[in-house]
C-alpha positions in Angstrom: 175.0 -26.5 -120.3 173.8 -26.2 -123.6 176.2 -24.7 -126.3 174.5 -21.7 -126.5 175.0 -21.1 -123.0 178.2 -21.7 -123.1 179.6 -19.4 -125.7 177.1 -16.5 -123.5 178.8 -17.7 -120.4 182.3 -17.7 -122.2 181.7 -14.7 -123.9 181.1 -12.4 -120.2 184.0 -13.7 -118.9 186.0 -13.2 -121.9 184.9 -9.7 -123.1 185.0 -10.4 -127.3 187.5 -8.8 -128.8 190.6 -11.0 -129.0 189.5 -13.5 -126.5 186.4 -13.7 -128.8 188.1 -16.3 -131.3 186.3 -20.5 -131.0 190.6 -22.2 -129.9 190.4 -19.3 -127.1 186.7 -20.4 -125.5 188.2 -24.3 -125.8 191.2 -24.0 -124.4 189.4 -21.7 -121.4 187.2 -24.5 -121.2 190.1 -26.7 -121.4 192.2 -25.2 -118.2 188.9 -24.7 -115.8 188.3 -28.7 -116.3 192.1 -29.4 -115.8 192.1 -27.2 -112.5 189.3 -29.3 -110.9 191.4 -32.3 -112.0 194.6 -31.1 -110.2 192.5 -30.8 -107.2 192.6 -34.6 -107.0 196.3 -35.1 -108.6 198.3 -36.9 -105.9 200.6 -34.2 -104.0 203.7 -35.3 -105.2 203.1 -34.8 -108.6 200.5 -32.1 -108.0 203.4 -29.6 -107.8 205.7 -31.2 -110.7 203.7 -32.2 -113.4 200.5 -30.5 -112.5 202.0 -27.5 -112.4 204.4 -27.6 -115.8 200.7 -28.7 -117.5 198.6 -25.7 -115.8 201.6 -23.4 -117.0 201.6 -24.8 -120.7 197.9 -24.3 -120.6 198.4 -20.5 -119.5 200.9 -19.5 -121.5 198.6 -21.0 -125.0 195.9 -19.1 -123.9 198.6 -15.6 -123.4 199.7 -16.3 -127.0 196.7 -17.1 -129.1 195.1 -14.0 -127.1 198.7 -12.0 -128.3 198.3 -13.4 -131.6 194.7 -13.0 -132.5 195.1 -9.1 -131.9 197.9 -8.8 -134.0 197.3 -7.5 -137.5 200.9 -9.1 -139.1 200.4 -12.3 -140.2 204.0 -13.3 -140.3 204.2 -12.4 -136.5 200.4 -14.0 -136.3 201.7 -17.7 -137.5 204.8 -17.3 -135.3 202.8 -17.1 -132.5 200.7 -19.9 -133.7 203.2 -22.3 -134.1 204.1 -22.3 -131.0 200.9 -22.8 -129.8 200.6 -25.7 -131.6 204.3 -26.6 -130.1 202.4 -26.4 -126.7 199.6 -28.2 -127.5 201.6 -31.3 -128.7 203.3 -31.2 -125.6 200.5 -31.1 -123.6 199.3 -34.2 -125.1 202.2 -35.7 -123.7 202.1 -34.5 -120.6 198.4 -35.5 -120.4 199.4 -39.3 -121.5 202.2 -38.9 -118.9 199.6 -38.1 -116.0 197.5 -40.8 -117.1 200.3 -43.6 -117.6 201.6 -42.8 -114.2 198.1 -43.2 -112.6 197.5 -39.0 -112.1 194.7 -39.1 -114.0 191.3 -41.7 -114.6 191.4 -43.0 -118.2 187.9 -41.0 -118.6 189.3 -37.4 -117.1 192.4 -38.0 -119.7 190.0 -38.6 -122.9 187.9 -35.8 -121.7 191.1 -33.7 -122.1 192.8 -35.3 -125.1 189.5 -34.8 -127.0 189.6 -30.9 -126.0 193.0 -30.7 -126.8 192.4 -32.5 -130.6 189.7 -29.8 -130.9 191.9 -27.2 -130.1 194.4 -28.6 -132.5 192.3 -29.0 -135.5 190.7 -25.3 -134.8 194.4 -24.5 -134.7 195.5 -26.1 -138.1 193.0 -24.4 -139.6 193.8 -21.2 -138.9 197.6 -21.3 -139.7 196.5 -23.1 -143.0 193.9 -20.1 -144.1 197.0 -17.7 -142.7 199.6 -19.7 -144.9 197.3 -19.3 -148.3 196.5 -15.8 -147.4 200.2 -15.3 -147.0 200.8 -17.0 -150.0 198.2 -14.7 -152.0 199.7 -11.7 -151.3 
């Protein structure tokens, strides 16, 4: 799918509004490819590790949504910074998967490399946040 498609795609099933925002559609992205990969987690750890991953992933996409329709910026970059906190950790927990033989080396790059995008989108928005902040 081209790009174009994809924000059009991303952009029915999200609505605009808050879920309108670039880290939102990547980290969507992000948790419909790591559900098809869970599919084919072995069972043990499909229910122990999968599932703390596929809750990490939730609960970043419940606070960047919270955060990017708030208006306070201090309550904004709280929210954000814990995002980033999740992020980080699922990282990890993506390494983990893939160093205990959970996940193919290629599924585990294809996630790390969404998960560095989401990061860098990320850092930019709590740095033009912080120099807003630090403006006023």
């Amino acid at each position: 799918m081209t790009n174009t498609g994809n924000k059009i795609e991303q952009g029915k099933l999200l609505g605009g509004g808050p879920g309108d925002v670039p880290i939102v559609h990547t980290l969507y992205h992000t948790y419909r490819e790591w559900s098809e990969m869970l599919m084919k987690f072995p069972k043990v750890q499909r229910y122990t590790l999968g599932e703390i991953i596929s809750q990490n992933l939730l609960t970043s996409l419940e606070l960047l949504l919270g955060a990017a329709s708030m208006s306070n910026p201090a309550e904004k970059l709280t929210r954000l910074f814990a995002v980033s906190a999740k992020i980080d950790l699922l990282k990890l927990l993506i390494r983990l998967s893939k160093d205990t033989k959970c996940l193919p080396n290629e599924k585990y790059l294809k996630l790390e490399s969404l998960l560095i995008d989401a990061g860098k989108m990320l850092g930019g928005w709590i740095k033009n946040l912080e120099q807003h902040k630090g403006a006023q």
